[in-house]
N, C-alpha and C positions, 0 to 999 in steps of 0.2 A: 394244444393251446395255440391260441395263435397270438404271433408277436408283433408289436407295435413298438417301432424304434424313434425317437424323437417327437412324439406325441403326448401332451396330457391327457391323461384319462378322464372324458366327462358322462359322471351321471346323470341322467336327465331323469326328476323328479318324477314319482310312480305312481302320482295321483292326481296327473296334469292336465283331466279331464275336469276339476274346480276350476280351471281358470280359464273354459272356455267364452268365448265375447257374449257378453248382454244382450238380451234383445236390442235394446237402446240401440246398440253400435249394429248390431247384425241388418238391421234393417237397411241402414247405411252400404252395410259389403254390398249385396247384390242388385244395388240401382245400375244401373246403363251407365256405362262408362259417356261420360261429356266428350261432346265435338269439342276442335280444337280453337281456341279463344280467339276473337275477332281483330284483326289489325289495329284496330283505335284503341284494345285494350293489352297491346305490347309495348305502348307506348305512349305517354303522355303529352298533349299537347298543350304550349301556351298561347294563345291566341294573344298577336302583335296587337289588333283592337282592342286588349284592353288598355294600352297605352295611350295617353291623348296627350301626344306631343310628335312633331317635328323630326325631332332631334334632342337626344338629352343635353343638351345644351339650355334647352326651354326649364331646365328642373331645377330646383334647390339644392342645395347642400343638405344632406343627412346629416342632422345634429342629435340624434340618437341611436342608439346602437341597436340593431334588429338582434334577435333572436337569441338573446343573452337576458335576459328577464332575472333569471335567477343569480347569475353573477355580478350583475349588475346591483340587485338587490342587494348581496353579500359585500361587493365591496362598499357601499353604500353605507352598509352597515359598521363594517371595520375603519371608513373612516370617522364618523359622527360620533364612536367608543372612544374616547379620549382616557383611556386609564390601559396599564402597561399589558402587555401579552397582544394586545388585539391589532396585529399586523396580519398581512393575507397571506395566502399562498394560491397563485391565479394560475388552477389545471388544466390541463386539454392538451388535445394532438400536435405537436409540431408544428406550423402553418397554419392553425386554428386563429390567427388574428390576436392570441391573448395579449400580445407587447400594445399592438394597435391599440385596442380597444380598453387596454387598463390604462397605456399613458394616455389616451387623449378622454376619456372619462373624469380622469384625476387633474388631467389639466382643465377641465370644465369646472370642478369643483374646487378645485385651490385660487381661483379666480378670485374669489369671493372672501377667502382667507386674508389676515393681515402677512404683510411680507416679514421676514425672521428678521433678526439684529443682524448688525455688523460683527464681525469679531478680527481683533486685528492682537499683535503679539509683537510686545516693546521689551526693550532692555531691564533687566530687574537690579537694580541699583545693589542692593541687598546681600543676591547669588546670582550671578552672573550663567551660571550652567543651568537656572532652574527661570528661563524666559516667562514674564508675565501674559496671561490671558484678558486684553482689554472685549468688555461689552457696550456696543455702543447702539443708540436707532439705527434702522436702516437708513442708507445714504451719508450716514456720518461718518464713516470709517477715512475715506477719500478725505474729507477735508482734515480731519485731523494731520492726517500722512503731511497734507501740502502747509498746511500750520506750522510744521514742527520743520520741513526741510525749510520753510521763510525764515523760520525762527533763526533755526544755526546758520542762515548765510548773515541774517544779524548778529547774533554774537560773533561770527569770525571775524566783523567790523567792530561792534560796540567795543568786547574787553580788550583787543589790543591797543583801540584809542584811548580808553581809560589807563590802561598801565604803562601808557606812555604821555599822560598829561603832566604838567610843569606841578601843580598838586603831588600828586603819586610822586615823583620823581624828588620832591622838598622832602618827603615824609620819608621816603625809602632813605634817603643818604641822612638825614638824623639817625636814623635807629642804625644804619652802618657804621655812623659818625661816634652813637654813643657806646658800639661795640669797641670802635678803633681805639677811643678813649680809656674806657678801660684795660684794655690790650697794653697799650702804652704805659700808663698807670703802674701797671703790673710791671713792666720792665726795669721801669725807671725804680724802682723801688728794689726790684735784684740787681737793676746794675748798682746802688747807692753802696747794697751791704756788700758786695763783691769789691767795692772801691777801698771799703775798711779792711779788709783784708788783703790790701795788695793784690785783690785779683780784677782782672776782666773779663767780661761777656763780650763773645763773636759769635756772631749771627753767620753762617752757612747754608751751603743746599740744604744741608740734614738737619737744622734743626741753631740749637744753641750751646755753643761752646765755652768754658772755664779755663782761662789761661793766667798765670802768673805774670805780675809786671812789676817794675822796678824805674822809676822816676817817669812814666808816664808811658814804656817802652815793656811791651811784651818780649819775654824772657823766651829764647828759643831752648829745647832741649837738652840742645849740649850743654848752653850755658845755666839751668837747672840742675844736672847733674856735677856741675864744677861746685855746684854750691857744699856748704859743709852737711852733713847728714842731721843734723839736727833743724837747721833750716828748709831741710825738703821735706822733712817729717813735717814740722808745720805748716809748708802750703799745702800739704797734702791733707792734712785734715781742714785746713782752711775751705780746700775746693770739698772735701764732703759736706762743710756744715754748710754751702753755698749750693751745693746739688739739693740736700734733703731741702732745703727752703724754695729752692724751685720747684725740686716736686710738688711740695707741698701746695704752690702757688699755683701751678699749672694743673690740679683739678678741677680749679674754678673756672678756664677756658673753655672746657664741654659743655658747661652748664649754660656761659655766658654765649654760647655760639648756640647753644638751643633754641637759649630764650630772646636770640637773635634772628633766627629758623622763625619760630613762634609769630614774632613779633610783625616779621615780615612775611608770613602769611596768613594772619588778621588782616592787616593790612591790603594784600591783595583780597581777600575776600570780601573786606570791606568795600574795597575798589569795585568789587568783580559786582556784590551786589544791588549796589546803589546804580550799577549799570541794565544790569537784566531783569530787577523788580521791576520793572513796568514794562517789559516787555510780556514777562511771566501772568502779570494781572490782567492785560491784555486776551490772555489765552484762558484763564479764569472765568473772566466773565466770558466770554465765549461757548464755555463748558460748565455755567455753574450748574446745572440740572443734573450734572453725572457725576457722583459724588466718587466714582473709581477714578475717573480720566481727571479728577481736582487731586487727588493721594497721590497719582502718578507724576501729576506736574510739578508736584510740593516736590516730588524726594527725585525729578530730574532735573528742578532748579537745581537743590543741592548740589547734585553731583555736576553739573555745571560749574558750580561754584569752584569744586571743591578740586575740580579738572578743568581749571581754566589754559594752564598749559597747554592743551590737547588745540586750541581757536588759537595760536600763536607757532604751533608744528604744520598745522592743517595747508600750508599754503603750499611747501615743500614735500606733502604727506606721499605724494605722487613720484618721487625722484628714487637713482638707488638708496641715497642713505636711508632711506625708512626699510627700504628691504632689508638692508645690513641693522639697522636695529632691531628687526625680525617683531615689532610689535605685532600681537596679536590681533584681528578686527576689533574686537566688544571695547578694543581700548583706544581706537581712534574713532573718528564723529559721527562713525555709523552707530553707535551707541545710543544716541539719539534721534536715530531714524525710526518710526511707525510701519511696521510690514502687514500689510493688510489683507489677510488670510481670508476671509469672504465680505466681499463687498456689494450690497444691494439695492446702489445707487440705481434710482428710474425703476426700479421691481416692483411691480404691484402683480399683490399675492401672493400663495406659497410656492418655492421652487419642487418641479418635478425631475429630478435628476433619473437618466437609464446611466446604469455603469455596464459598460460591452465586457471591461477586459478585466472583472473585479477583484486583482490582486492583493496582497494584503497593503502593498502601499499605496493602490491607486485608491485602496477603501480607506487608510488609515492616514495618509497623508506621509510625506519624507523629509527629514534633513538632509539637506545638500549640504556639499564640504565642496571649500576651493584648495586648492595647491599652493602652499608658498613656504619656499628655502626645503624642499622633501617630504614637507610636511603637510597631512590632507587638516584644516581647521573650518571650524564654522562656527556661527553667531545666530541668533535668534531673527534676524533678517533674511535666514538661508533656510528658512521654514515653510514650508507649502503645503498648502491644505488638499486633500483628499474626498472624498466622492460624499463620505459622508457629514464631510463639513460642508458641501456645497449642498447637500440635501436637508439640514437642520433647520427644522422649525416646518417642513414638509416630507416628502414622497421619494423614497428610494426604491428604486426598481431594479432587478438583477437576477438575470437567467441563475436558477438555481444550480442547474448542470454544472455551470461552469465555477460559480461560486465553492462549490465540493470539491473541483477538478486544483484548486489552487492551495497550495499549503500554506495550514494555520489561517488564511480567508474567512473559513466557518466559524472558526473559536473567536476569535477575534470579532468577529460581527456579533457574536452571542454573548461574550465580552461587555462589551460594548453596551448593546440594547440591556440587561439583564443590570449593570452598574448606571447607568444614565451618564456616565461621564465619556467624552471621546480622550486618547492618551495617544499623542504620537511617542513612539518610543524603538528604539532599534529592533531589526526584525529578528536577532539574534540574541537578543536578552531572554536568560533566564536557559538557554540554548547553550552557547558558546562559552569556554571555560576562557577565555582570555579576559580579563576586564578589560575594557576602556574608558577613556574619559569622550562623553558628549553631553550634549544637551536633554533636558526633562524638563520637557514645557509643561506648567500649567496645565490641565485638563479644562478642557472646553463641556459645559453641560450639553447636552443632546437631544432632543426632544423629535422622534422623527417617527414615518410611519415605514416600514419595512416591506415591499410586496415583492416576493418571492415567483419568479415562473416557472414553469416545468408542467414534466407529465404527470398524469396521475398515479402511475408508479412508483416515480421518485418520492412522491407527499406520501404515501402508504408506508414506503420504506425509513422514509425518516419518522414519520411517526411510531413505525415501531420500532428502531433502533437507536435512535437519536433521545432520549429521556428529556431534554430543554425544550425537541421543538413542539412541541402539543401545549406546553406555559407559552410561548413567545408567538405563535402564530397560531391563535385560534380562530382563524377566520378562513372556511373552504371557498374558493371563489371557483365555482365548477363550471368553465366554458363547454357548452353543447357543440356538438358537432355539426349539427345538423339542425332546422325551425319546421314548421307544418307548412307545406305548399295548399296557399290558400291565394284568391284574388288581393287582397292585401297584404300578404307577404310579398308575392308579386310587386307590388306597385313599389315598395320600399324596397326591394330587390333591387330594381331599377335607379331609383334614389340613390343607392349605393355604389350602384356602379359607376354614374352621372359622379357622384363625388371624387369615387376612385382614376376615374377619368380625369378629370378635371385638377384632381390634385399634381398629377402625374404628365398634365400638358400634354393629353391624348385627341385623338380627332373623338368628338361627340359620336354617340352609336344610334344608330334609328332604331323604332320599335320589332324590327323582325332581325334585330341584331340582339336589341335586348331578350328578347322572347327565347332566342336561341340558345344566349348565356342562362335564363331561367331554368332550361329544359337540360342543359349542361350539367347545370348545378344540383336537379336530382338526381341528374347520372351518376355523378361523387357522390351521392345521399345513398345509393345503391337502393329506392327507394321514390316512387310516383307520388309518394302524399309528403315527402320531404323534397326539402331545400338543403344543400351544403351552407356550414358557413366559415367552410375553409378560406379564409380573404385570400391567403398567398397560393392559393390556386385560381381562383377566380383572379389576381391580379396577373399572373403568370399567361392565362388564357387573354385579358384586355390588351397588354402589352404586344404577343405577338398577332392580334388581330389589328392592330394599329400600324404592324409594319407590314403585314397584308395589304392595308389601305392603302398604305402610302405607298407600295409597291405599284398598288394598280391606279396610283395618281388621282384616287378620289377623297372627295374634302370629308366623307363621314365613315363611318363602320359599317358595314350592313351584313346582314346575315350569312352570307356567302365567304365574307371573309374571315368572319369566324368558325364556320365550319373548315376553310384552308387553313386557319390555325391547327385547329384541332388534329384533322387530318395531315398536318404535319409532323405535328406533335406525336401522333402514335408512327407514323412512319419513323420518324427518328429515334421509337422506344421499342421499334417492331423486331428487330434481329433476332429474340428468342422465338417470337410467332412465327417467324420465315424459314429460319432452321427447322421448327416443326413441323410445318408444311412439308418440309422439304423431305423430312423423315420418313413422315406417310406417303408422299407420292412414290416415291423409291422403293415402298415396302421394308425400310427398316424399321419401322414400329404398327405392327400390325391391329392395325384395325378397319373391318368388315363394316359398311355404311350401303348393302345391299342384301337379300337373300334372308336365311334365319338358321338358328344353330340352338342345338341341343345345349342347353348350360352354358352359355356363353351368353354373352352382355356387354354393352356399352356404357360405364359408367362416366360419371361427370365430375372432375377434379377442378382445382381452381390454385393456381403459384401465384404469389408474390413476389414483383418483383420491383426492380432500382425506382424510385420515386413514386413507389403507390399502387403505380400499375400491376393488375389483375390478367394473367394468364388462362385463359380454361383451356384446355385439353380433354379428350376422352382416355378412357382407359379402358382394355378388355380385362373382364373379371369373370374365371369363368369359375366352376364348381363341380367335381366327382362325387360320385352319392355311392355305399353301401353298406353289407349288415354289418354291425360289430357296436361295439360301447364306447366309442370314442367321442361321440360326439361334434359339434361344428367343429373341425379345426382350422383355425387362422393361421394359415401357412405366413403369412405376414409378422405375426405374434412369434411363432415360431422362432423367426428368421433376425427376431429381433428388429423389425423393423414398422411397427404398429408401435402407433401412438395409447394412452390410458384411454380417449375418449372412444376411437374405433374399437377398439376391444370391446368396451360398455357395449359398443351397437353389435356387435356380433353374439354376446351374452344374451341381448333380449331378442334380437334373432332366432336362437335358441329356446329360446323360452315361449316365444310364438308359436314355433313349428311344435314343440312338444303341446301345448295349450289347446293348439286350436285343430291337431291330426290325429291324437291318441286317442283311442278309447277301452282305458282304462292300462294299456298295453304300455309296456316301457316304451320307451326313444328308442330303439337299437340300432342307431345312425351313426354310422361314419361318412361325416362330407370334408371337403381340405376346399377354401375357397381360399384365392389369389387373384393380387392387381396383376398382370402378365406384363411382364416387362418393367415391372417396376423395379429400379434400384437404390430409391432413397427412401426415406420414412414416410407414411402412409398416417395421416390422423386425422379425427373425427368421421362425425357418424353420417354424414349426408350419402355415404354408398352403401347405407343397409337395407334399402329399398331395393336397390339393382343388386345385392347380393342375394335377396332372398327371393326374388325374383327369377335369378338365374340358379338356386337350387329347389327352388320348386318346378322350373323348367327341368332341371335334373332329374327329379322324384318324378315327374308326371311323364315325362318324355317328349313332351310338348315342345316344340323350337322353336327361339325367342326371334323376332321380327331383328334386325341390323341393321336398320335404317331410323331408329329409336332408339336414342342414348333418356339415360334416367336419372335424375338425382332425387337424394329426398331422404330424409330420415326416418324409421318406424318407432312406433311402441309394444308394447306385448300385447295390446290388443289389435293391432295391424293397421291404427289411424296415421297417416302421412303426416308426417312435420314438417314444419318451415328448414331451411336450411342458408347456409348464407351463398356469397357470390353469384345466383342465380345468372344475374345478367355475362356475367362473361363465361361462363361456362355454358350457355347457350348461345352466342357468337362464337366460341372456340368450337364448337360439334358443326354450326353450321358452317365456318372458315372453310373445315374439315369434306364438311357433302358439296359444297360449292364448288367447291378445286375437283371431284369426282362426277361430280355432275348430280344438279338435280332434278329429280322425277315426279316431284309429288309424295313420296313417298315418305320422307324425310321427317322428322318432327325429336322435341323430347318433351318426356314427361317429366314434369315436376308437381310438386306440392301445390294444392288449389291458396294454401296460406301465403306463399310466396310472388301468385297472380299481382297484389297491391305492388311489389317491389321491382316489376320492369318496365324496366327504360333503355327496349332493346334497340341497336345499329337502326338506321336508317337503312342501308340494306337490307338486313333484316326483315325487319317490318316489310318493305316491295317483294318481298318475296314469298312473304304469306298472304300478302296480297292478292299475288298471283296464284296462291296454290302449292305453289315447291315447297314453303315448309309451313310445318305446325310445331304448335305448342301446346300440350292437352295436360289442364289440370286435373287431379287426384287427390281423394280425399282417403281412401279407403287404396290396400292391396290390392286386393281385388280389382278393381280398376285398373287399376295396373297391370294384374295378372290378362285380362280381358283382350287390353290394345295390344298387348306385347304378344299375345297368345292364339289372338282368334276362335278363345273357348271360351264360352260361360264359366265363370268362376266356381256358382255353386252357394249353396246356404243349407248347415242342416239344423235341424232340432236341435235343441239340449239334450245332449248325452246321446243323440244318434247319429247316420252317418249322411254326409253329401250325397246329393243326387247322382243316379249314374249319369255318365257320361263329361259330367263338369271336372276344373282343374280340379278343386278340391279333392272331389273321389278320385281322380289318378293317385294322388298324393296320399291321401288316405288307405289307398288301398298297399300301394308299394310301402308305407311303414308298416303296414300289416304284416307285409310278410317279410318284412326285415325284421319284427322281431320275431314271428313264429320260427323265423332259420336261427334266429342267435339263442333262441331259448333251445331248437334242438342240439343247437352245438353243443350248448351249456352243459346239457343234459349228457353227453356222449356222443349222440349219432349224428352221423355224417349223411 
């Protein structure tokens, strides 16, 4: 037996002569492999005459949005939905424009909208910690504010002139006078009975004293003790029955000093409002339309009133003593200050607010605290509104990324939207086991539209982990990445940039500057019938082609100077390309670009890397071929170092070769294919074409051309699939022949489906110009197997064998006799 150590065992299906190819496709295998495609069609051109202008300077402002039709359409839609849930969620790439193109859309359409109310937050007569919510029109909030601070610098005049008029000042000393009287009254009547019993009343610091006398002459001490005992016994109960009658009389004093309190603060309020009712009616009519702001002014007359003291302190209010009395604010004349939390004075329309940093206070708004005697205090005037009070009654916008990235942010905005009410409230309620005392303003109604940005991953993920957000944001606003390169995509291309220019205070770009950016921008499309419409890369490339200009001290952009951008631009991103280079010229990464090799191949990779940019490299992939039951193995797989999708492609690899070489015979193949050199993960299937390429090179014995790198995915019927990266994976192979030198010989194959998608180097292109290299599409293996091989591939009948001589029959015959040797093994003999 023979043993296989760190290998899967694969069967390959025993009746794999069902699924050999259709006529349909066979006829397809064996056509003439295609010459290699002509330089106009490596790359796409925009013709600068389709521009009829000068200079983009001659152009308009784009006041529509290219190639967003559908998002457009959506948000369009999310906003005209006036009932709850229907906020967006605006998807696409990073740099795809979405902030651009959603705020100034919605600022086109909030235009048209009425502007939101005022809302401003007054002192609450009533609870003083639970601040009132005033609603006012817009532009009225301001005036109210300057109303109310006119107002109190009139009363810090009107009521101290009032309680100091010759009036006031007759009234006040009557109701003194009639206290005094009684006061008096009351004495005169205990001194009377005090006199019948030989005694007297002295008035002291303390109070009122009971002393014994004798012909008109208070009695000392000693000379009370001389007296006989029976006589001291009687003043002694004389001064009790003269005590009990003073008490008795002395609890009418509290009463009378109340209703002296009372009396003389009627009085002042009497004063107080005979002074400020016409000031207060004044501000009545002023506001009689707003039946909140006439409640508030009734019940802050009162407390006017009612705190007249407060416009008699206020002058001094500034000095230490008021620190040393340690009043709190709510209780000095900021009480009746108007703090005006959104104002929409001169606003026409609805506000479109972006929040950058959307914390939970820069969303919810904060109480501020001042410092005074140790202590942190605050008032309903230390109250500041928040993103989405400046966004009420329109358009909030807020990177979702970072809205997640902030604690309680989320909940709080779900909150929020989900209650219709907004609640400034401590960001540690309900959190923090300490109580405290602060403020609970009033909640503000809310009425706004939510648009969420992000990628499309993040909207997948909250959709399905998130239970709220699919109720709260039912609206997909899906930015494209890319539009159809058409002559009028074109022209508003240009449009676009003429704006982008122009907003940005750039030099105007001529038509072979525009044309250039055009042909740019299907390069980012990775794709000749598309357009990018990544803005912040197209703004990234306007920007440094404008310091090019200005460099070379000319008043416009021209095409020259945009490709020195560009070409700068990858110079400054090239350090992984030039290491690589570097690699290969040296021979530390071996790869053959002349001569041919038995099972060996140049395949075609594609890195990712720092800002987008696209790495190709080649790879040698080569393949050992013989008898046993093992099946393809993916030394990559193995090694743990194969992705899910390469795997798939190395399965139907398998399934080709057994398909389309058995006849009726098992698979009895053991092959190990490997990237050489490769030490990181390996995934997708665009190297299944050059893998099966290089073990049918293997199987047939035929040596594969090395001067043709290949990408390209199969099916189990051997038709070429499209594959991604095309374009820089054919700059990375040519990088590659260039630095060695080219001969003519040079070319790679790819899929004929991925012919529409290049938009290859301008070197490039002059190069197959000239001859030194090609690029030869494939529809079919076969094709493949032809250029790489310099043999007819072969076609046979259903259920018979390939011609001699072709690849096929090399291949067909050598699994013949791989399995006729493993069936002898099987059997016993050697």
């Amino acid at each position: 037996m023979q043993r296989r150590t760190g290998h899967r065992k694969r069967l390959a299906p025993k009746n794999l002569s069902l699924f050999r190819l259709p006529p349909d496709r066979r006829s397809r295998a064996t056509m003439n492999p295609q010459g290699p495609l002509s330089p106009d069609r490596l790359r796409r051109r925009c013709d600068p005459a389709l521009f009829d202008f000068e200079t983009t300077a001659e152009l308009q402002d784009l006041n529509q949005v290219i190639g967003q039709d559908r998002a457009i359409e959506a948000i369009t839609f999310g906003i005209r939905v006036r009932r709850g849930g229907y906020n967006l969620f605006a998807a696409g790439p990073t740099g795809s424009g979405k902030h651009y193109v959603a705020r100034r859309f919605l600022k086109q359409q909030a235009v048209d909208e009425p502007a939101p109310d005022d809302w401003c937050y007054v002192h609450n007569t009533a609870d003083p910690h639970r601040p009132r919510a005033l609603r006012l029109p817009p532009g009225k909030g301001r005036p109210l504010r300057d109303d109310m601070a006119r107002a109190v610098e009139e009363l810090k005049s009107l009521i101290p002139t009032a309680l100091q008029s010759d009036a006031y000042r007759t009234s006040r000393r009557s109701i003194e006078s009639r206290f005094k009287d009684l006061q008096e009254a009351f004495l005169r009547e205990i001194q009377h009975k005090a006199n019948e019993r030989g005694l007297a009343l002295i008035h002291t610091d303390e109070g009122v004293a009971i002393a014994p006398m004798r012909d008109g002459a208070i009695l000392s001490q000693e000379k009370v003790q001389s007296l006989p005992s029976e006589e001291q016994d009687a003043i002694t109960a004389h001064i009790k029955e003269v005590q009990q009658e003073l008490m008795e009389q002395s609890a009418l004093l509290p009463q009378w000093e109340r209703e002296m309190v009372e009396a003389l603060r009627d009085l002042d309020q009497q004063v107080c409002r005979a002074a400020v009712e016409p000031l207060f009616e004044r501000l009545t009519v002023a506001y009689q339309d707003l039946p909140d702001i006439l409640t508030w002014l009734q019940a802050i007359q009162e407390d006017v009133i009612s705190h007249h003291h407060l416009f008699g302190e206020e002058r001094d209010s500034e000095g230490p003593e008021s620190l040393l009395r340690g009043r709190p604010p709510e209780q000095g004349l900021r009480r009746y200050q108007v703090n005006v939390l959104i104002d929409h004075t001169g606003a026409s329309g609805a506000p479109v607010i972006y929040e950058d940093h959307p914390t939970l206070s820069n969303l919810m708004g904060r109480i501020e605290h001042t410092a005074m005697l140790g202590a942190l205090t605050t008032d309903f005037s230390l109250i500041r509104a928040g993103s989405l009070h400046r966004a009420n009654g329109g358009y909030l916008i807020i990177d979702a990324h970072r809205i997640l990235s902030e604690p309680m942010a989320w909940d709080f905005l779900k909150r929020t939207m989900r209650s219709g009410e907004l609640r400034i409230e401590a960001p540690d309620r309900g959190v923090s086991h300490i109580s405290t005392v602060t403020l609970e303003p009033e909640p503000v109604p809310i009425q706004i539209k939510v648009v969420l940005i992000g990628e499309r991953a993040l909207y997948h993920s909250l959709e399905r982990y998130d239970p709220d957000f699919r109720k709260m944001f039912k609206v997909f606003a899906d930015f494209d990445e890319e539009m159809t390169w058409t002559d009028d995509s074109a022209l508003a291309y240009g449009r676009l940039i003429a704006t982008l220019a122009r907003q940005d205070d750039l030099r105007p770009l001529t038509p072979e500057a525009v044309a250039r950016l055009v042909e740019h921008a299907a390069r980012l499309a990775h794709d000749s019938r598309k357009l990018s419409t990544h803005i912040q890369s197209l703004w990234t490339v306007l920007h440094e082609s404008d310091h090019q200009a200005r460099e070379a001290h000319t008043p416009h952009i021209e095409a020259s100077h945009v490709s020195a951008a560009l070409d700068a631009s990858e110079r400054r991103m090239g350090r992984p390309r030039e290491r690589l280079q570097e690699r290969l010229e040296r021979g530390t990464l071996m790869i053959n670009t002349s001569g041919a090799r038995v099972g060996q191949i140049n395949g075609l990779s594609v890195l990712q890397l720092h800002g987008g940019v696209l790495l190709g490299q080649p790879n040698r992939i080569t393949a050992r071929v013989r008898a046993g039951e093992g099946g393809v193995v993916n030394i990559e797989r193995e090694a743990e170092l194969s992705g899910p999708i390469h795997d798939k492609g190395v399965l139907i690899l398998t399934g080709l070769l057994g398909a389309q070489y058995t006849l009726g015979w098992p698979l009895a193949l053991t092959a190990s294919l490997v990237f050489e050199q490769s030490y990181g993960g390996v995934d997708g299937d665009s190297a299944s074409l050059a893998e099966l390429c290089a073990l049918v090179s293997a199987l047939s014995g035929l040596p594969l051309l090395q001067s043709v790198a290949v990408t390209g995915s199969i099916n189990q019927y051997g038709e070429v699939q499209a594959v991604g990266g095309v374009n820089a994976k054919i700059e990375g192979f040519f990088d590659v022949c260039a630095a060695k030198g080219l001969d003519g010989m040079h070319g790679v194959i790819l899929p004929m489906a991925n012919v529409e998608h290049l938009m290859l180097r301008e070197d490039v292109v002059a190069a197959a110009a000239q001859g030194q290299f090609h690029v030869w599409p494939v529809e079919h293996v076969h094709q493949a197997f032809e250029l790489l091989m310099g043999v007819e591939a072969g076609d046979a009948p259903p259920g018979g064998r390939f011609p001699e001589g072709t690849i096929n029959r090399r291949v067909q015959d050598r699994l013949e006799v791989f399995a006729r040797t493993q069936l002898q093994w099987n059997s016993g003999g050697r």
